[in-house]
C-alpha positions as CSV (number, residue, x, y, z in Angstrom):
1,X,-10.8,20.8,28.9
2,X,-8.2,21.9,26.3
3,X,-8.4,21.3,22.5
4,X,-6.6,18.8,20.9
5,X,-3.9,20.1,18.9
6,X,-3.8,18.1,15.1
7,X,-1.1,18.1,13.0
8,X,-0.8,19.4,9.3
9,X,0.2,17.1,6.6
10,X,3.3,19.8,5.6
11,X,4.4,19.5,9.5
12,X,4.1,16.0,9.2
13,X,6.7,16.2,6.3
14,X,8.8,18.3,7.9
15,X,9.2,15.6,11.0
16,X,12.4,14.0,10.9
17,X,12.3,10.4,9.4
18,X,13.1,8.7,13.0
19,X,9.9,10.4,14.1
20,X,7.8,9.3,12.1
21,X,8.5,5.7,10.6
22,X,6.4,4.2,12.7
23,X,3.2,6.5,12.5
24,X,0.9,7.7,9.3
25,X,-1.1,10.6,9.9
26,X,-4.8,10.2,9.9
27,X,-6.9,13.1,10.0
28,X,-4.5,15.4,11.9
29,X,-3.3,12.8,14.2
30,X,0.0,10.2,14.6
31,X,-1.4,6.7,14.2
32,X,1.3,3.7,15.2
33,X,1.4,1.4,12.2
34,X,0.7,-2.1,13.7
35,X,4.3,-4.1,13.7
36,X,5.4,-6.0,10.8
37,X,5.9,-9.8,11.7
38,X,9.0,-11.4,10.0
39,X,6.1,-13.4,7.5
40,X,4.6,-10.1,6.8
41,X,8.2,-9.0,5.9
42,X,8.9,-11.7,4.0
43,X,5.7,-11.7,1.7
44,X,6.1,-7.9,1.2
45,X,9.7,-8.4,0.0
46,X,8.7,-11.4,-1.9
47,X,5.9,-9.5,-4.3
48,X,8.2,-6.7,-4.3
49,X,10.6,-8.6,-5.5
50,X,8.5,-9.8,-8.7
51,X,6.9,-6.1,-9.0
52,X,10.7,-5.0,-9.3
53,X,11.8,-7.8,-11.7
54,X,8.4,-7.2,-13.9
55,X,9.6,-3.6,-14.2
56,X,12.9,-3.9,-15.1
57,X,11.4,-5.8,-18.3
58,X,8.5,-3.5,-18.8
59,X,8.9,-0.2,-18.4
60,X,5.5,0.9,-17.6
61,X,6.0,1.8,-13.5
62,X,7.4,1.1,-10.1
63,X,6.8,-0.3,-7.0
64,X,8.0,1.0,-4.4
65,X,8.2,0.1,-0.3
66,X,6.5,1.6,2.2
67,X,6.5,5.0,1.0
68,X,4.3,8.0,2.9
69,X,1.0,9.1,0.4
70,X,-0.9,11.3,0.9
71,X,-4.9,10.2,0.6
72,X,-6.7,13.6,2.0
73,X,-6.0,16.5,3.4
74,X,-5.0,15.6,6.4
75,X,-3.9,11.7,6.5
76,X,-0.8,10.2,5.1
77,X,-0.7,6.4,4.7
78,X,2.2,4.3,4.1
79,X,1.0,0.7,1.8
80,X,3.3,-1.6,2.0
81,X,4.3,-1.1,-1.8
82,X,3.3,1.4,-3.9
83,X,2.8,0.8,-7.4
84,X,2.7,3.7,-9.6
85,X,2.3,3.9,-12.9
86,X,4.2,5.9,-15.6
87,X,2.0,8.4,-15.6
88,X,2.0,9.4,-12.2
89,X,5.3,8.0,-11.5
90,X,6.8,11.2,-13.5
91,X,4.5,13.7,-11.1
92,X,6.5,11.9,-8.2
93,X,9.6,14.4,-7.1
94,X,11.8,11.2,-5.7
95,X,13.2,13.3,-3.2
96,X,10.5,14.7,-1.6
97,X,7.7,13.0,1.0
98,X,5.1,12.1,1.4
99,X,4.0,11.7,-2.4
100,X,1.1,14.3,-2.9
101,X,-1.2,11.2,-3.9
102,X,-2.5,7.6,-3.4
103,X,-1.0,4.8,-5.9
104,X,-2.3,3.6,-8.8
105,X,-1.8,0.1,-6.9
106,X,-2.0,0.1,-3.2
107,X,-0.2,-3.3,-1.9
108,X,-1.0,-4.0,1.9
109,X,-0.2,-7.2,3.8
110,X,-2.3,-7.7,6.3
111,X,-1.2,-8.0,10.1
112,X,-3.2,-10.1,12.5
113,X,-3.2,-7.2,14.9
114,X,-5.0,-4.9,12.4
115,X,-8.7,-4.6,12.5
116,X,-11.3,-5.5,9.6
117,X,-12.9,-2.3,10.2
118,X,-9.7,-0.4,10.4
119,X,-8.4,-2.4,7.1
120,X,-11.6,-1.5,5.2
121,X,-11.2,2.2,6.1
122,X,-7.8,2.2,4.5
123,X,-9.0,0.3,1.5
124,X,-12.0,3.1,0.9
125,X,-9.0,5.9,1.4
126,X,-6.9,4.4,-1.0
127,X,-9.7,4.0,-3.9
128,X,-11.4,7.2,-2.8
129,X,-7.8,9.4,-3.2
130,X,-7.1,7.7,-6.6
131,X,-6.0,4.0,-6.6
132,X,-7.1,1.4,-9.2
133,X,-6.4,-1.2,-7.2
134,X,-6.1,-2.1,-3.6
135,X,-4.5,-5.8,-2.9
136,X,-4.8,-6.9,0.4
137,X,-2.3,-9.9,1.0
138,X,-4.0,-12.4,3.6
139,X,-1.0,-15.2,4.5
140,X,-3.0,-16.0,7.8
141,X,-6.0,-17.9,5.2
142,X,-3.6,-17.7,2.0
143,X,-5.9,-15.5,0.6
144,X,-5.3,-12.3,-2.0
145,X,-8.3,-9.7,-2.0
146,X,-8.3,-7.1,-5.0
147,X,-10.5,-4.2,-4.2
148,X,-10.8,-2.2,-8.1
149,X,-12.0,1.7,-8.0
150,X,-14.8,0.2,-10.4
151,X,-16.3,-1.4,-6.8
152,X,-15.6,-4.7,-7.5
153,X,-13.6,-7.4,-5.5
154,X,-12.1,-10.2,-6.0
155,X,-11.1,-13.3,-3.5
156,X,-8.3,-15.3,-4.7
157,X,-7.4,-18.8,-2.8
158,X,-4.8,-21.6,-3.9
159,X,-4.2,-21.9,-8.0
160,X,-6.0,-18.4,-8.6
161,X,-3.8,-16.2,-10.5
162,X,-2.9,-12.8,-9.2
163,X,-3.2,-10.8,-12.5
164,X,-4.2,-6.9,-13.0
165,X,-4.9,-5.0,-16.2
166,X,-3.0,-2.6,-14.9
167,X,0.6,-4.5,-15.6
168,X,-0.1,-6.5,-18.5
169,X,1.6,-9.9,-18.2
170,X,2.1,-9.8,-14.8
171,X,0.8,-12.9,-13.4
172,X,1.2,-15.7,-10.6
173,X,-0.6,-18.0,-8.7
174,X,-1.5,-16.2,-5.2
175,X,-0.8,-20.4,-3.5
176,X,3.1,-19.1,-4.4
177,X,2.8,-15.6,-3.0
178,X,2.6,-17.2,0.1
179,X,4.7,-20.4,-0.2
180,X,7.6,-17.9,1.3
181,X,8.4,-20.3,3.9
């Protein structure tokens, strides 16, 4: 019986980017990410898109798409947007991965292929390495979960408005995050 041999998170970044775009590294090992359907692609791009224009008018952060973070030791997860803050947004050297650290606001859409168990695990990684905030965008029930580091959650359906007070002003109803059709 031979060993398993687990990858390091700095040979992990040393990989070439065709290598690993489809993988994050959790606890020493390559993980496929689940494939993207084009509704999953189109709700990431939409919330990016109003992430992007609220930052262009207030300069408090970025978001960012599916950029390699680094939760532990030895795991690397890739949201689908990363919002960081000003603050840790200038600890961010923009041309090097994976970022040494979790987002202030980890964005995820959810694919029907990916486990609740598997989902959950992320969400406790994100929080646990440093996130505020962990949305989890639900277009199969039109649903928006916001997991806070302060162990709350919130389910938002329909007219609920998507708001954080992390980005102050920042606010739609989720029933038009998801009206992308």
């Amino acid at each position: 019986m031979s060993a398993k041999t687990l990858m390091t998170v700095e040979e992990f970044a040393q990989m070439h980017t065709a290598d690993t775009e489809n993988y994050e590294l959790v606890e020493g090992e390559l993980v496929p990410l689940p494939s993207s359907t084009p509704r999953n692609c189109v709700v990431r791009d939409f919330i990016g898109h109003l992430l992007w224009t609220y930052f262009r008018s207030n300069r408090i952060g970025r978001s960012i798409v599916e950029l390699d973070c680094r939760t532990s030791i030895d795991k690397i997860r890739r949201p689908d947007l990363s919002i960081f803050l000003d603050e840790r947004l200038r600890q961010i050297d923009m041309n090097k991965t994976p970022v040494p650290f979790a987002p202030d606001i980890a964005v995820e859409v959810l694919s029907p292929s990916e486990s609740a168990i598997d989902v959950l695990k992320k969400v406790n990684e994100y929080l646990g390495a440093g996130s505020k905030e962990v949305w989890l965008l639900d277009h199969v029930n039109d649903e928006l979960l916001i997991y806070a580091n302060t162990g709350g959650v919130q389910r938002l359906r329909g007219n609920a408005v998507l708001e954080s007070p992390l980005l102050p002003g920042f606010s739609i109803p989720v029933a038009e995050v998801f009206a992308v059709d």
